[in-house]
Biopython code that builds the backbone (N, CA, C, O; Angstrom):
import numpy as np
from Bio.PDB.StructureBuilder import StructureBuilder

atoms = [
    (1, "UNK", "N", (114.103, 60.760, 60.103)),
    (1, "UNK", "CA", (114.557, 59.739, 61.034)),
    (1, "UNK", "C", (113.414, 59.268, 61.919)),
    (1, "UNK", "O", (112.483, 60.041, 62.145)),
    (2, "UNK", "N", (113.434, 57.985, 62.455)),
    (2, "UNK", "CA", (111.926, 57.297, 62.882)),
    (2, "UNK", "C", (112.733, 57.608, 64.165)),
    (2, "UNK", "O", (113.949, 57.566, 64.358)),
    (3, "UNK", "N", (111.416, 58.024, 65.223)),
    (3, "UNK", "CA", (111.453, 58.107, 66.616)),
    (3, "UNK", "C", (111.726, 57.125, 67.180)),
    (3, "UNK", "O", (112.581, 56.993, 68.055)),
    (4, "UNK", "N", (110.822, 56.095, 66.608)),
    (4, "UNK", "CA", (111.093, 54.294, 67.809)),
    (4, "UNK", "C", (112.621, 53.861, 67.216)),
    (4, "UNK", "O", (113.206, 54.173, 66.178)),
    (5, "UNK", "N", (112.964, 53.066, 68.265)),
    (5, "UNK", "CA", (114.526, 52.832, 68.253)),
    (5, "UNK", "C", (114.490, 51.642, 67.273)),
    (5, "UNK", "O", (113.487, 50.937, 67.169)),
    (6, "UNK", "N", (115.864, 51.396, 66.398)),
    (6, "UNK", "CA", (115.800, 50.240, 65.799)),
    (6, "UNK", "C", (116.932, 49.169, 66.886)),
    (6, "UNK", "O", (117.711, 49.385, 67.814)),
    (7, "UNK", "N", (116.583, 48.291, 66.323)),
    (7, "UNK", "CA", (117.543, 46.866, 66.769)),
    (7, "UNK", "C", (118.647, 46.478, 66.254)),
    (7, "UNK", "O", (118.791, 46.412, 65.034)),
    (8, "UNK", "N", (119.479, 46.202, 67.011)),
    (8, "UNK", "CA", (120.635, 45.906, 66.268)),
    (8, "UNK", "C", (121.042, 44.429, 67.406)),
    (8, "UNK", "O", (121.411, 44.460, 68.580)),
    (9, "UNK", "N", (120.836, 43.428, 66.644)),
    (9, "UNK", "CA", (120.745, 42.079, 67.019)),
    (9, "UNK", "C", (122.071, 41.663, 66.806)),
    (9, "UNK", "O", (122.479, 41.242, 65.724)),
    (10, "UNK", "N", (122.956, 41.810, 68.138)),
    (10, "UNK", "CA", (124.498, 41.195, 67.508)),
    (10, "UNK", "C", (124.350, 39.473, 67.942)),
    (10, "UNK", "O", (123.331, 39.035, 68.476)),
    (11, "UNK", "N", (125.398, 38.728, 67.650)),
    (11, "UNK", "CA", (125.108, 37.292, 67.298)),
    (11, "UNK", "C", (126.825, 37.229, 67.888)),
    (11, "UNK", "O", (127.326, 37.442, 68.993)),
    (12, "UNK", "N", (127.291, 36.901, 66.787)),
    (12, "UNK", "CA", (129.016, 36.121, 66.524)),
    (12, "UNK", "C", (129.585, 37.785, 66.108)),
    (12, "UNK", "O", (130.737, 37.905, 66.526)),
    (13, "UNK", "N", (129.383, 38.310, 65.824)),
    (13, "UNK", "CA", (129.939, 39.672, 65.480)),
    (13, "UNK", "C", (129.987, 40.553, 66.643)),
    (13, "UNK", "O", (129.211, 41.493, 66.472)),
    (14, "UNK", "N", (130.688, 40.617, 67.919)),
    (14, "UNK", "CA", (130.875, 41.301, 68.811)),
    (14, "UNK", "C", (131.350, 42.434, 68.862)),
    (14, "UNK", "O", (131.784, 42.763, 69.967)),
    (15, "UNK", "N", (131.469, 43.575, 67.586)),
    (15, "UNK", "CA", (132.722, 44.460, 67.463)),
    (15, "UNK", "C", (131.633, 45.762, 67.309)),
    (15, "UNK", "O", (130.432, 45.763, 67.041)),
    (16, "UNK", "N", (132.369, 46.617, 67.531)),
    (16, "UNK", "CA", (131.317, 48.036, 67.247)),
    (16, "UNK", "C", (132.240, 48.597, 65.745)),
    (16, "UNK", "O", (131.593, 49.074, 64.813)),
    (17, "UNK", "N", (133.564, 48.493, 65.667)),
    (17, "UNK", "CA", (134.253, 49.073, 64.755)),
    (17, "UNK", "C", (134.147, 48.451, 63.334)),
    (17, "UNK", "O", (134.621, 47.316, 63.270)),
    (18, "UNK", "N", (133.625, 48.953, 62.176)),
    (18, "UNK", "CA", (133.322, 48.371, 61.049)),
    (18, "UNK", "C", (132.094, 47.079, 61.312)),
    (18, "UNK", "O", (132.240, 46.086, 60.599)),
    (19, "UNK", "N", (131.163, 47.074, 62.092)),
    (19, "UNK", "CA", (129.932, 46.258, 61.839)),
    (19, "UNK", "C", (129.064, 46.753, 61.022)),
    (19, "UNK", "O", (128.524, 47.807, 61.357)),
    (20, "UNK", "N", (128.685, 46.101, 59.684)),
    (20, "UNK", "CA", (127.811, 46.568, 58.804)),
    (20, "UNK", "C", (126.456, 47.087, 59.302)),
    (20, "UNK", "O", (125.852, 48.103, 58.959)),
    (21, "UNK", "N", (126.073, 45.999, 60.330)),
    (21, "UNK", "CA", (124.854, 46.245, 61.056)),
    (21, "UNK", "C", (124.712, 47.826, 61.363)),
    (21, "UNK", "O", (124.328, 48.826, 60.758)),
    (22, "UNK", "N", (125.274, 47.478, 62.735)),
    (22, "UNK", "CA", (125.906, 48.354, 63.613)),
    (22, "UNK", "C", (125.446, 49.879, 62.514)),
    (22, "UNK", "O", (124.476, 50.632, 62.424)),
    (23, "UNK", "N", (126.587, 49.749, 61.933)),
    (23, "UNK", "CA", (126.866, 51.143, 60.613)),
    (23, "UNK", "C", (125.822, 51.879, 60.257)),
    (23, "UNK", "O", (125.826, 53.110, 60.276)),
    (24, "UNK", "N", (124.598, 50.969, 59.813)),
    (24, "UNK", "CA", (123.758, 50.712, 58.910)),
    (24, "UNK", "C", (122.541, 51.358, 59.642)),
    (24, "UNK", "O", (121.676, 52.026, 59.073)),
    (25, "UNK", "N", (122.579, 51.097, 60.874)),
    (25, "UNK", "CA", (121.386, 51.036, 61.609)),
    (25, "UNK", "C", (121.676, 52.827, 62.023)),
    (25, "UNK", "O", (120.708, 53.565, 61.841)),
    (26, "UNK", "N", (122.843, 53.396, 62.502)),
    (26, "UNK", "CA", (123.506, 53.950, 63.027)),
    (26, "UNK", "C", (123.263, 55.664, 62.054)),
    (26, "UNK", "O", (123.009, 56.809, 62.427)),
    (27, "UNK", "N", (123.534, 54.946, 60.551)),
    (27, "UNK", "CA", (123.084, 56.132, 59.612)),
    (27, "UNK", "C", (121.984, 55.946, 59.221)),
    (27, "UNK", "O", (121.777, 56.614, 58.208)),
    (28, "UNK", "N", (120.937, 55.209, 59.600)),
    (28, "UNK", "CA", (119.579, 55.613, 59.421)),
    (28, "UNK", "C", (118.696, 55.833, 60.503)),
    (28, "UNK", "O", (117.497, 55.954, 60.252)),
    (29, "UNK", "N", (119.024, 55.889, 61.440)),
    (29, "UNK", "CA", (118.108, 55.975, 62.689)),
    (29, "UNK", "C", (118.537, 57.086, 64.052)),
    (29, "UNK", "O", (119.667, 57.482, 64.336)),
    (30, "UNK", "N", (117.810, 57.268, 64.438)),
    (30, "UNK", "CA", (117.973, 57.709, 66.013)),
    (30, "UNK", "C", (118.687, 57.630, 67.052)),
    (30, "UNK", "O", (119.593, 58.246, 67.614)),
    (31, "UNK", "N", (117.602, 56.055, 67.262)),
    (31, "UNK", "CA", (117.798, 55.347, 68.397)),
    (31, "UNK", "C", (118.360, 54.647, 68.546)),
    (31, "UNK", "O", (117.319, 54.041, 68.798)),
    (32, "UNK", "N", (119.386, 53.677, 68.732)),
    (32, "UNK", "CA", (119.651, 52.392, 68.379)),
    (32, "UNK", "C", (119.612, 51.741, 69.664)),
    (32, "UNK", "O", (120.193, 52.288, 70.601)),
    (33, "UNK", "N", (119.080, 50.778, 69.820)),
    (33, "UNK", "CA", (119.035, 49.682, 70.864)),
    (33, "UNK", "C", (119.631, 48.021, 70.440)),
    (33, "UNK", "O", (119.073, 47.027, 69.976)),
    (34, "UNK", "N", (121.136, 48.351, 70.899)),
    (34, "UNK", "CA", (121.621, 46.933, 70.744)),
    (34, "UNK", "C", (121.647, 45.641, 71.774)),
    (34, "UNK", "O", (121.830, 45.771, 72.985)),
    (35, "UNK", "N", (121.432, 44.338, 71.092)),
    (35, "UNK", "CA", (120.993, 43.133, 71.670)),
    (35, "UNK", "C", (121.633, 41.802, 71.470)),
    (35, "UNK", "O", (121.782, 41.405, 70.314)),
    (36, "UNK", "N", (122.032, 41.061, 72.491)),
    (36, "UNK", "CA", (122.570, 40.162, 72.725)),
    (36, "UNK", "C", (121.802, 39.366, 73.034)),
    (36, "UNK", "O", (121.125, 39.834, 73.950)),
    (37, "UNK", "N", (121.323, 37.805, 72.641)),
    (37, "UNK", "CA", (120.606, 36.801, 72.770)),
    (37, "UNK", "C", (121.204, 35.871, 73.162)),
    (37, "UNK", "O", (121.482, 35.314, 72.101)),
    (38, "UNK", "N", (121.746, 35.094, 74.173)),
    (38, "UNK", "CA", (122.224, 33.626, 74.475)),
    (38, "UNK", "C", (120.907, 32.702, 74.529)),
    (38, "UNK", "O", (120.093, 32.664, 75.452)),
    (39, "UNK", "N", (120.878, 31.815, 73.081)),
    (39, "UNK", "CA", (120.029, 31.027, 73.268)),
    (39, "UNK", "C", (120.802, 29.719, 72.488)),
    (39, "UNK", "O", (120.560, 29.356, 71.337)),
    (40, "UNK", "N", (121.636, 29.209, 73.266)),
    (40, "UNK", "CA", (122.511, 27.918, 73.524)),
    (40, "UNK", "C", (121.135, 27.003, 72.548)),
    (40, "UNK", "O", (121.187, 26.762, 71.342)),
    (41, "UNK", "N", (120.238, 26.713, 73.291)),
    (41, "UNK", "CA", (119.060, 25.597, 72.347)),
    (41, "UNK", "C", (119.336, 25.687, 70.836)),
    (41, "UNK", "O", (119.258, 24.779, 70.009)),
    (42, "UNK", "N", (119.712, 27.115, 70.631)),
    (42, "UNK", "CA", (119.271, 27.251, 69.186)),
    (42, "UNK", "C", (120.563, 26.568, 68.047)),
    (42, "UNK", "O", (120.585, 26.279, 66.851)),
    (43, "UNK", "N", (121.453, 26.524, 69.075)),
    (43, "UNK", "CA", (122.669, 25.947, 68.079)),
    (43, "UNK", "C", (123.176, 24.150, 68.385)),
    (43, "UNK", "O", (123.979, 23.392, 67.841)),
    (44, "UNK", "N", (122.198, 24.031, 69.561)),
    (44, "UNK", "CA", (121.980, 22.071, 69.433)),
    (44, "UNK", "C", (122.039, 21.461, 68.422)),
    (44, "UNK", "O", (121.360, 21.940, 67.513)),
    (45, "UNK", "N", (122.748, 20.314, 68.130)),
    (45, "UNK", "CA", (123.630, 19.476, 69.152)),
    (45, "UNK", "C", (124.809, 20.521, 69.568)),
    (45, "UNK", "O", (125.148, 20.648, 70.745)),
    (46, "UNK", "N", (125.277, 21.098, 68.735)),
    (46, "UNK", "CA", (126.517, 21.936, 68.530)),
    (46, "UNK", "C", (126.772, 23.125, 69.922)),
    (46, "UNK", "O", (127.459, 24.061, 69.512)),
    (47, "UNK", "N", (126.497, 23.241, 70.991)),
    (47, "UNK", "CA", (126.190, 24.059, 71.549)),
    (47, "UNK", "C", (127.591, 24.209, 72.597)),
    (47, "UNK", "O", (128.184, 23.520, 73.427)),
    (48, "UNK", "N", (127.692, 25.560, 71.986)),
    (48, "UNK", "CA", (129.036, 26.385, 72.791)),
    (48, "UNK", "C", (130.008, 25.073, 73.938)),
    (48, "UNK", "O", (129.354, 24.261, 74.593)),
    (49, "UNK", "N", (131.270, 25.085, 73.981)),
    (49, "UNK", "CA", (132.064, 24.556, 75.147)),
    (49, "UNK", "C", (132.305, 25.697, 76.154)),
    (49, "UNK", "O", (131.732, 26.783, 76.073)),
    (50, "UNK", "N", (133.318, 25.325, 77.241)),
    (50, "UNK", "CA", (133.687, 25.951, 77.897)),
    (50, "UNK", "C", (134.469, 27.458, 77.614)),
    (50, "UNK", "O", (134.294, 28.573, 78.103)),
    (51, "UNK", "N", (135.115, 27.099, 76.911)),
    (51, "UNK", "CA", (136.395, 27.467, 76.461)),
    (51, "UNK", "C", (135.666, 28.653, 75.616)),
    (51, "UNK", "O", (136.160, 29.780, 75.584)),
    (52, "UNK", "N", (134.267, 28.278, 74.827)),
    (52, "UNK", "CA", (133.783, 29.262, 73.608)),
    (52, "UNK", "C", (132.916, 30.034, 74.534)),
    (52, "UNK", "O", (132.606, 31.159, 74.142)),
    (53, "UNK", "N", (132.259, 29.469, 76.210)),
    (53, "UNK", "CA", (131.466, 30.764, 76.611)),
    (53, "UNK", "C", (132.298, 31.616, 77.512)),
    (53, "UNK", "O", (131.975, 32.732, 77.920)),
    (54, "UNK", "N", (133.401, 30.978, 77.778)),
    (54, "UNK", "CA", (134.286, 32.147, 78.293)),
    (54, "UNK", "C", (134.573, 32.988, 77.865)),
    (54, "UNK", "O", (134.431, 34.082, 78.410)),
    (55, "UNK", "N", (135.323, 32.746, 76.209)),
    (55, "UNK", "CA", (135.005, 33.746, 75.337)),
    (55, "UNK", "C", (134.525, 34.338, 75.395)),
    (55, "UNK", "O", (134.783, 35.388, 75.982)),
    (56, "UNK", "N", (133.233, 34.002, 74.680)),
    (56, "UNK", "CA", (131.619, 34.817, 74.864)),
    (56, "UNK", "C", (131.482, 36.146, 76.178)),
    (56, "UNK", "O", (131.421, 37.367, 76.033)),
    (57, "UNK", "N", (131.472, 35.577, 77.032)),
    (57, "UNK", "CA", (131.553, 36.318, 78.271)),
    (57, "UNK", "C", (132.347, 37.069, 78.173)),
    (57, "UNK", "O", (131.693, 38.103, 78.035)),
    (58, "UNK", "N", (134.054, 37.521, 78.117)),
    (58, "UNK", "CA", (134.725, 38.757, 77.978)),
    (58, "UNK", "C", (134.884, 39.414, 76.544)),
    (58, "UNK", "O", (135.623, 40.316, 76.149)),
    (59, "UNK", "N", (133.898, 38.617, 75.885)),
    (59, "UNK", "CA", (133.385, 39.742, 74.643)),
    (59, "UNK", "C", (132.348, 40.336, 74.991)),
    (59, "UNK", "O", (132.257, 41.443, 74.459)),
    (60, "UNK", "N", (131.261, 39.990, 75.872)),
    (60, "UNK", "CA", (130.190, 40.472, 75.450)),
    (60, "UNK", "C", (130.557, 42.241, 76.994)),
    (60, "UNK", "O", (129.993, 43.334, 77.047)),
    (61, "UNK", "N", (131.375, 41.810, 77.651)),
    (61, "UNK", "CA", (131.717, 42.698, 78.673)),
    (61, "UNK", "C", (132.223, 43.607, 77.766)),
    (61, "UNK", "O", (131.658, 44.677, 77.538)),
    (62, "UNK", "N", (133.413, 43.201, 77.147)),
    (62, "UNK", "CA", (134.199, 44.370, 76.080)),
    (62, "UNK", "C", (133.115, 44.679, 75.325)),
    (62, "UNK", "O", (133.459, 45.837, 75.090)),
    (63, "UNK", "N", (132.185, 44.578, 74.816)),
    (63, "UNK", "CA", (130.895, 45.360, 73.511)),
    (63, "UNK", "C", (130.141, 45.999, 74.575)),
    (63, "UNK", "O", (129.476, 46.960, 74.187)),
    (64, "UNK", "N", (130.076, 45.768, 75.619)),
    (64, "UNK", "CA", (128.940, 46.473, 76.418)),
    (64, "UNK", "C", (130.019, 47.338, 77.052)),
    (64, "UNK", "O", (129.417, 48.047, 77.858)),
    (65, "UNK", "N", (131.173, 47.600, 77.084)),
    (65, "UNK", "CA", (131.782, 48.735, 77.923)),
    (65, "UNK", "C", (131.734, 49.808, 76.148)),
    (65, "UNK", "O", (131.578, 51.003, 75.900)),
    (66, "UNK", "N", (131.893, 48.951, 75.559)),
    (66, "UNK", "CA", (132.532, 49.780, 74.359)),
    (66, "UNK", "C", (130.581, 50.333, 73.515)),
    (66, "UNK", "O", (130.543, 50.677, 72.333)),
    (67, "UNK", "N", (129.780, 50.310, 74.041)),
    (67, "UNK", "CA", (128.355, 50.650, 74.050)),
    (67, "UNK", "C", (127.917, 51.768, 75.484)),
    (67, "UNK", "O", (126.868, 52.403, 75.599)),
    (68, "UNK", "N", (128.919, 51.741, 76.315)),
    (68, "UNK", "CA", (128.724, 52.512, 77.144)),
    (68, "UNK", "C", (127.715, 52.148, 77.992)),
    (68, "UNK", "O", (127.210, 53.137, 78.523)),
    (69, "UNK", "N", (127.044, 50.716, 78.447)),
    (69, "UNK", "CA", (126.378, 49.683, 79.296)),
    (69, "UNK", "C", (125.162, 49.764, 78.880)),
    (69, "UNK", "O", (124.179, 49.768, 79.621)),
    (70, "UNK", "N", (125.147, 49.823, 77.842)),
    (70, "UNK", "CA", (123.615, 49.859, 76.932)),
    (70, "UNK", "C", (123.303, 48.544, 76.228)),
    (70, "UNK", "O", (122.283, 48.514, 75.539)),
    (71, "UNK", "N", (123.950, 47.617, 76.307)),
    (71, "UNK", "CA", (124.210, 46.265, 75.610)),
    (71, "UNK", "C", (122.922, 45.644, 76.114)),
    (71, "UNK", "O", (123.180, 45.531, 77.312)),
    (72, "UNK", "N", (121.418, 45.064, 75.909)),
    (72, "UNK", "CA", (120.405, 44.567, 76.417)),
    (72, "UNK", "C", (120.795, 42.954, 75.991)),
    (72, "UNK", "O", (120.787, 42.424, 74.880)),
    (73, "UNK", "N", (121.151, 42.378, 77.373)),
    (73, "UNK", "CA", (121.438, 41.151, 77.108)),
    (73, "UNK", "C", (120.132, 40.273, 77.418)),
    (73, "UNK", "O", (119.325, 40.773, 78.201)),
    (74, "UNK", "N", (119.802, 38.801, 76.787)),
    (74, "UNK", "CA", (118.463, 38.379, 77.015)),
    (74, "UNK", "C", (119.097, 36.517, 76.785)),
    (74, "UNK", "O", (119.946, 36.133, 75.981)),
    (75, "UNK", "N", (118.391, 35.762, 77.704)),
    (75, "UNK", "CA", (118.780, 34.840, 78.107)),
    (75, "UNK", "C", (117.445, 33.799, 77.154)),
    (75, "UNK", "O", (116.332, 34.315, 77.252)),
    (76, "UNK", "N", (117.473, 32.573, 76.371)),
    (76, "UNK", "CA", (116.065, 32.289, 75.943)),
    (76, "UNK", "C", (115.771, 31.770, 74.481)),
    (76, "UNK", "O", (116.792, 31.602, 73.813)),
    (77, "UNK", "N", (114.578, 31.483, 73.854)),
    (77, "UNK", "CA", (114.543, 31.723, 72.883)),
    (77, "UNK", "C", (114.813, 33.032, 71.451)),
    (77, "UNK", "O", (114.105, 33.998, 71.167)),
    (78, "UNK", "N", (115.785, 32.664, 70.960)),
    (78, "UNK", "CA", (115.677, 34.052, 70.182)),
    (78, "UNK", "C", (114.192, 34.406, 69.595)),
    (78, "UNK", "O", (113.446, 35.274, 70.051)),
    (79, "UNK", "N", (113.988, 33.753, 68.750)),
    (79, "UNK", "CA", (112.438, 34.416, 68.475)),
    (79, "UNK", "C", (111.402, 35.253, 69.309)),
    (79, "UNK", "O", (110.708, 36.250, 69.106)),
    (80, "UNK", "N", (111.629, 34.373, 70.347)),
    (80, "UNK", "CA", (110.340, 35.132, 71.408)),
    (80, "UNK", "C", (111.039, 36.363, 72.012)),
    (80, "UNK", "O", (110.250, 37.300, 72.135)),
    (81, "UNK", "N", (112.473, 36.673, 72.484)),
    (81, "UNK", "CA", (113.197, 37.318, 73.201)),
    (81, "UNK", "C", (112.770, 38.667, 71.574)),
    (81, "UNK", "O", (112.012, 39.631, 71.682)),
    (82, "UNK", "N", (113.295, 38.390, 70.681)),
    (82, "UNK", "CA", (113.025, 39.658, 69.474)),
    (82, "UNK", "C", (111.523, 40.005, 69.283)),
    (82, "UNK", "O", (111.238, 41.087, 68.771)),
    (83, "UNK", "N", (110.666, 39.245, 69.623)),
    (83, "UNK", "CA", (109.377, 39.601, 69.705)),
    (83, "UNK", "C", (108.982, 40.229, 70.890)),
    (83, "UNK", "O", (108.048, 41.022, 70.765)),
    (84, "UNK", "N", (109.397, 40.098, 71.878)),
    (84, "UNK", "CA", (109.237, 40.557, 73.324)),
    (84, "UNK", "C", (109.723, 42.013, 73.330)),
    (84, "UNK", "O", (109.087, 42.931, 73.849)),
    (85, "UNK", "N", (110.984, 42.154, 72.665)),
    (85, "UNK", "CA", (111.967, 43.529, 72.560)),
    (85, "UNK", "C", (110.793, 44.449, 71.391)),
    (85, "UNK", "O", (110.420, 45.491, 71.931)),
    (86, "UNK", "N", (110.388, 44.317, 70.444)),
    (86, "UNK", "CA", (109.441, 45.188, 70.082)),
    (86, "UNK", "C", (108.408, 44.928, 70.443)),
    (86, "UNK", "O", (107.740, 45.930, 70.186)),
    (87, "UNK", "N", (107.782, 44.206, 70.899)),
    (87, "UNK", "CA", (106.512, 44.681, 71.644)),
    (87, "UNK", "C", (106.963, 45.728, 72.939)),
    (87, "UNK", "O", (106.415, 46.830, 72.908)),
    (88, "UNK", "N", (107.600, 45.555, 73.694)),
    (88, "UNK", "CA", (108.285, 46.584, 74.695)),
    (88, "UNK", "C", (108.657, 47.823, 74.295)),
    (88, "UNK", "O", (108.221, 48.867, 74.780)),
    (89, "UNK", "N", (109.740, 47.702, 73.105)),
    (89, "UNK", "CA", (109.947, 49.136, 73.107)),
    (89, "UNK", "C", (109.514, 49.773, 71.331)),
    (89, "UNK", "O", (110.162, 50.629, 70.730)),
    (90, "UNK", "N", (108.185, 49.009, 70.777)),
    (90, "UNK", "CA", (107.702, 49.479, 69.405)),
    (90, "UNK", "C", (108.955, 49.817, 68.818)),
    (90, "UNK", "O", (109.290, 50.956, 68.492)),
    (91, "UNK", "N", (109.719, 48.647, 68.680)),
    (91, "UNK", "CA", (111.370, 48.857, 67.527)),
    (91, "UNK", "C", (110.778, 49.193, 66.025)),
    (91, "UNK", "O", (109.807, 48.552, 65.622)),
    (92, "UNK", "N", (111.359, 50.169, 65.242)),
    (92, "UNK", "CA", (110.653, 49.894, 64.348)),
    (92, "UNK", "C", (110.995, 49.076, 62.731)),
    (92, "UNK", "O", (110.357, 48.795, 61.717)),
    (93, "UNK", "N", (112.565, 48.905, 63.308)),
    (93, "UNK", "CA", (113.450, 47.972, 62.311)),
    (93, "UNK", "C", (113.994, 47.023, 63.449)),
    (93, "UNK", "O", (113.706, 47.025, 64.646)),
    (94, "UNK", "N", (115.202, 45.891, 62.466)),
    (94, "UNK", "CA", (115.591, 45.232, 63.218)),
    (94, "UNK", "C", (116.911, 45.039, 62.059)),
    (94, "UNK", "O", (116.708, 44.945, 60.849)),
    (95, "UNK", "N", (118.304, 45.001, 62.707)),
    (95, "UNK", "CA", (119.402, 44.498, 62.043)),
    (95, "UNK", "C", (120.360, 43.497, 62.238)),
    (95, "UNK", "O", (121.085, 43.770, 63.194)),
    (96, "UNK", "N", (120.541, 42.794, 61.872)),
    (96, "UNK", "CA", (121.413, 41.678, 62.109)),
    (96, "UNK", "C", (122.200, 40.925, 60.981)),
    (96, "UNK", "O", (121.897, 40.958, 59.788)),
    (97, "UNK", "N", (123.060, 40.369, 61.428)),
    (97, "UNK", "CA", (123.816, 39.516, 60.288)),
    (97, "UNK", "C", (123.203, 38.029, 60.499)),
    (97, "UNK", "O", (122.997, 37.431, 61.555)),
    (98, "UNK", "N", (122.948, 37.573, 58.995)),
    (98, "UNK", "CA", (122.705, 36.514, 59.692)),
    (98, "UNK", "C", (124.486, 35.361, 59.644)),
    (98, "UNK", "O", (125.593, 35.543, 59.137)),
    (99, "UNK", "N", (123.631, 33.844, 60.765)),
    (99, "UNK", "CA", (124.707, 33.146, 60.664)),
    (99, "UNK", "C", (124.031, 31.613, 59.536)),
    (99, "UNK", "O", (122.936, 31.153, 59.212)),
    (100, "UNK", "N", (125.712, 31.272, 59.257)),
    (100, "UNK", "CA", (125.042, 29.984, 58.406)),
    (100, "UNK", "C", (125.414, 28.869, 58.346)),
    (100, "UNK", "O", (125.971, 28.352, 57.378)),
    (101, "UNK", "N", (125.158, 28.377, 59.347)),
    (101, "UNK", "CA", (124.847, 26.753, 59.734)),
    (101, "UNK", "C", (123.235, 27.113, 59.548)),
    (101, "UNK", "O", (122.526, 28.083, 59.814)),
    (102, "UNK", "N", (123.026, 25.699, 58.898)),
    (102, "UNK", "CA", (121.573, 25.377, 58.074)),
    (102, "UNK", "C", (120.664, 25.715, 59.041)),
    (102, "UNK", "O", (119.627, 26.288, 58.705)),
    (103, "UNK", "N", (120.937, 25.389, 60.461)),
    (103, "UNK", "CA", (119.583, 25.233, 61.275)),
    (103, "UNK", "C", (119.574, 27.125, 61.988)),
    (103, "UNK", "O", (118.531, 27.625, 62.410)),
    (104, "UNK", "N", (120.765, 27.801, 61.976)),
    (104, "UNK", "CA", (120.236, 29.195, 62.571)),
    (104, "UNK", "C", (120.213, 29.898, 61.159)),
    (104, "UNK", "O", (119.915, 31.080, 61.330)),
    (105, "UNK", "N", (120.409, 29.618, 59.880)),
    (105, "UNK", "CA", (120.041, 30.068, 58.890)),
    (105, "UNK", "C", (118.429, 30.122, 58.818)),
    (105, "UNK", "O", (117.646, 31.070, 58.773)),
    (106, "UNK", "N", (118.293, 29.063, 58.823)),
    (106, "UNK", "CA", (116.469, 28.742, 58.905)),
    (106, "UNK", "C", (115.770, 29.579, 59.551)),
    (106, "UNK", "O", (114.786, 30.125, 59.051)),
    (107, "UNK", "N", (116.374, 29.898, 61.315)),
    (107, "UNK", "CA", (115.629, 30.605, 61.863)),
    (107, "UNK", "C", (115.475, 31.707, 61.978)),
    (107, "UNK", "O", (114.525, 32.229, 62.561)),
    (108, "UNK", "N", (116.715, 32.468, 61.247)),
    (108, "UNK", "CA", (116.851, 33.834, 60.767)),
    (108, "UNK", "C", (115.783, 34.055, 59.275)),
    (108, "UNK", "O", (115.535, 35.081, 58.642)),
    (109, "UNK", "N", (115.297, 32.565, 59.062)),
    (109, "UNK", "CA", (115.101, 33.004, 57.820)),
    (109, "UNK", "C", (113.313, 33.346, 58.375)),
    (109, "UNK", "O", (112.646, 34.241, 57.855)),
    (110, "UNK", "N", (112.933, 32.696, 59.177)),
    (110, "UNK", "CA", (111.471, 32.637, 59.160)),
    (110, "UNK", "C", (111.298, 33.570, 60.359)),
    (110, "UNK", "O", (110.303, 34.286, 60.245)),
    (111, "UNK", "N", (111.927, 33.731, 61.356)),
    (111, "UNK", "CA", (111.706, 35.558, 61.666)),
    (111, "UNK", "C", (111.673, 36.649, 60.829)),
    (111, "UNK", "O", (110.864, 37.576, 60.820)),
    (112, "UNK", "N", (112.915, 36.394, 59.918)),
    (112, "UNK", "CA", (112.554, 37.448, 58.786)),
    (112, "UNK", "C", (111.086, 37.506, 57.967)),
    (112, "UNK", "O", (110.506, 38.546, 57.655)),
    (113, "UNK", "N", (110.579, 35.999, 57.670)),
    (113, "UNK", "CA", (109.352, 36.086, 57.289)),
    (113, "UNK", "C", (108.134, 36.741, 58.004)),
    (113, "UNK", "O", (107.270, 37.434, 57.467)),
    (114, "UNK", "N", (108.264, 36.264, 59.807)),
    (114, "UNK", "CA", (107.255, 36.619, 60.542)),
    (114, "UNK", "C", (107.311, 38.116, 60.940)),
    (114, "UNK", "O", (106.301, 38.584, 61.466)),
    (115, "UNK", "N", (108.648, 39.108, 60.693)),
    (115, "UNK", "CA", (108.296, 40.317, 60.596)),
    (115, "UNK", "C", (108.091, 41.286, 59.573)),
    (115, "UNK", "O", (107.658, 42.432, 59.691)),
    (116, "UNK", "N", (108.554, 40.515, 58.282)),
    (116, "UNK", "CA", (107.669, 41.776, 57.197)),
    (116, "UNK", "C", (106.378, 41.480, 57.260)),
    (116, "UNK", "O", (105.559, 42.155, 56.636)),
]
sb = StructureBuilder()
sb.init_structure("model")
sb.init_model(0)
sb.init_chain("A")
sb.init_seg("    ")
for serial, (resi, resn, name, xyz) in enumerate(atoms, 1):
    if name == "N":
        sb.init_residue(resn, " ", resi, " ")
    sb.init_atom(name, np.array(xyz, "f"), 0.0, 1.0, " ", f" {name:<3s}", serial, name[0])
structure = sb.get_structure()
């Protein structure tokens, strides 16, 4: 088992119970350090209503009680915010689902490129 913590990058999947991620990361690792990104830019024009960050908001309270207040929430670009999180804490994986609308497909796709 690797000492440095891995990532577990939640998105639209707010649940701890049956997350593949979550699971995945969980039976291969240590550490796990899970992460929440609000980066509204990234899903322009399309970007959250009222109604969807309210949501948002008493989910992300329910995953972080149900994490036991370990939930590292980060406000920003996703890219730079996941680059920032391992340079900080030398992560030494990263897990996530991706999502697929074309344009956060893309950007899941070329982080994935810029970290192998």
């Amino acid at each position: 088992m690797s000492k440095d913590p891995v990532i577990v990058w939640f998105k639209n999947d707010l649940r701890i119970a049956d997350n593949p991620c979550l699971i995945e990361a969980i039976k291969n690792q240590e550490q796990v350090l899970p992460v929440f990104i609000w980066d509204p830019e990234a899903e322009a024009p399309w970007q959250p209503g009222a109604a969807s960050r309210l949501w948002l908001h008493h989910s992300l309270e329910k995953l972080d009680k149900d994490l036991q207040g370990n939930l590292v929430l980060m406000h920003g670009n996703s890219e730079k915010c996941i680059q920032q999180i391992i340079k900080d804490t030398n992560a030494s994986k990263i897990y996530w689902s991706y999502r697929y609308e074309p344009k956060l497909y893309q950007r899941d796709q070329s982080l994935k490129n810029q970290l192998n």
